[in-house]
N, C-alpha and C positions, 0 to 999 in steps of 0.2 A: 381114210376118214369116211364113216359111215355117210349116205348122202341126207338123211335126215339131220345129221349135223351142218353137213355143207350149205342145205336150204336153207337153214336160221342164220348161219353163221355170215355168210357171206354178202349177203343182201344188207346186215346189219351192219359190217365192216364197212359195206360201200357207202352206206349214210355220213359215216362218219367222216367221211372227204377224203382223205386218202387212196392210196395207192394197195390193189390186192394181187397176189400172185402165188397160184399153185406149186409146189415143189414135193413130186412124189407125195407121199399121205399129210405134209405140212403146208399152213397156210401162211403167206407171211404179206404184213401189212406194213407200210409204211407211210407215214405223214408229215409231211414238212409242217413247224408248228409257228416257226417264225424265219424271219431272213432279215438282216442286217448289213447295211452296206457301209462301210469306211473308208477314203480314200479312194482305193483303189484293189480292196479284198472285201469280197463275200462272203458272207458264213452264214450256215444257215443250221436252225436245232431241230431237231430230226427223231420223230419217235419211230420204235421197230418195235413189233411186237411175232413174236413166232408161236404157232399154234401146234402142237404135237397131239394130237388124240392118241391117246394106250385102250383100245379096243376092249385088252381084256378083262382091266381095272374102272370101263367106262370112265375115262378120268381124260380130261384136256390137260394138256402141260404147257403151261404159257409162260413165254420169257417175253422180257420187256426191257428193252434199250433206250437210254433218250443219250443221245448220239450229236454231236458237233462239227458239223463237215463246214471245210471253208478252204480259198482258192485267194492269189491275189497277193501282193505287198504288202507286207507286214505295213503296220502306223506309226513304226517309232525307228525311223532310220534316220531322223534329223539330217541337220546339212553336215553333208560331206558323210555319212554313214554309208555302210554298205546295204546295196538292197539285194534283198533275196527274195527267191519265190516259195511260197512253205503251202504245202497243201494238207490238212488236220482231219485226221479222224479219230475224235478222241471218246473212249468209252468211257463213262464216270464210274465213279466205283460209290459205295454207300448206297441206303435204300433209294428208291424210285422218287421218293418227297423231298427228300436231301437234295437229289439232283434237277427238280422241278426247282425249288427254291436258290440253287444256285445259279441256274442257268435265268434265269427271269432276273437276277440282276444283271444281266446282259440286254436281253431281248425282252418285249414286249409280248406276250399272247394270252389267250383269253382260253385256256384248255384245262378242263376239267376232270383232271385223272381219277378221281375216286366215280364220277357218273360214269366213266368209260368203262372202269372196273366191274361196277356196278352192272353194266349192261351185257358184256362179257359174260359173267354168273348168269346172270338171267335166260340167255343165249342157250348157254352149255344145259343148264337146266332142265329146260324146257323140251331138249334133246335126252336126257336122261342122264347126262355126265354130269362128274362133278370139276372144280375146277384146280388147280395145284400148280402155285406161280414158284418159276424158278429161279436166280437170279445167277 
């Protein structure tokens, strides 16, 4: 990753609350966006985003996960059921608003995926890339 990319890119990421982490020429972000507790299981919804710059194409290639991790007793073992421990990490599948929308009938947050998108281009931009989401 060019480091004029790195200077917009990464300062910007860090605003946005989240977790940043280099991996060879990829940046990868990640943000807990809510947490939900039941009983006695955790889960929590989880955005990832992976930043790939193609140098030769000037072009960022950004994937974008929102992701369902959770830990803990299932809720529906009633009396006398069996309990198990189930540990979830589930990818959604359908576009990114599909899965904003489904997951917020679950959980509560307040995250603005089209301003984040929005800011991302602007970022890449400004750097002279352009931007190509992959899914």
């Amino acid at each position: 990753m060019s480091a004029n990319l790195k200077q917009i890119l990464i300062p910007w990421l860090l605003e946005q609350g989240g977790e940043v982490r280099e991996k060879g020429e990829e940046v990868l972000f990640e943000k807990v966006l809510a947490t939900r507790t039941v009983f006695f299981a955790r889960r929590k919804a989880v955005l990832r985003v992976r930043l790939r710059p193609k140098e030769t194409k000037k072009e960022l290639e950004v994937t974008i996960e929102l992701v369902e991790k959770g830990f803990g007793l299932p809720s529906d073992t009633g009396i006398g059921g069996m309990v198990e421990v189930f540990k979830t990490t589930r990818k959604r599948l359908g576009r990114i608003t599909e899965r904003f929308a489904l997951l917020s009938q679950r959980y509560q947050f307040s995250f603005d995926y089209t301003a984040f998108s929005r800011g991302l281009e602007e970022c890449a931009k400004s750097a002279g890339y352009t931007v190509r989401y992959v899914m």
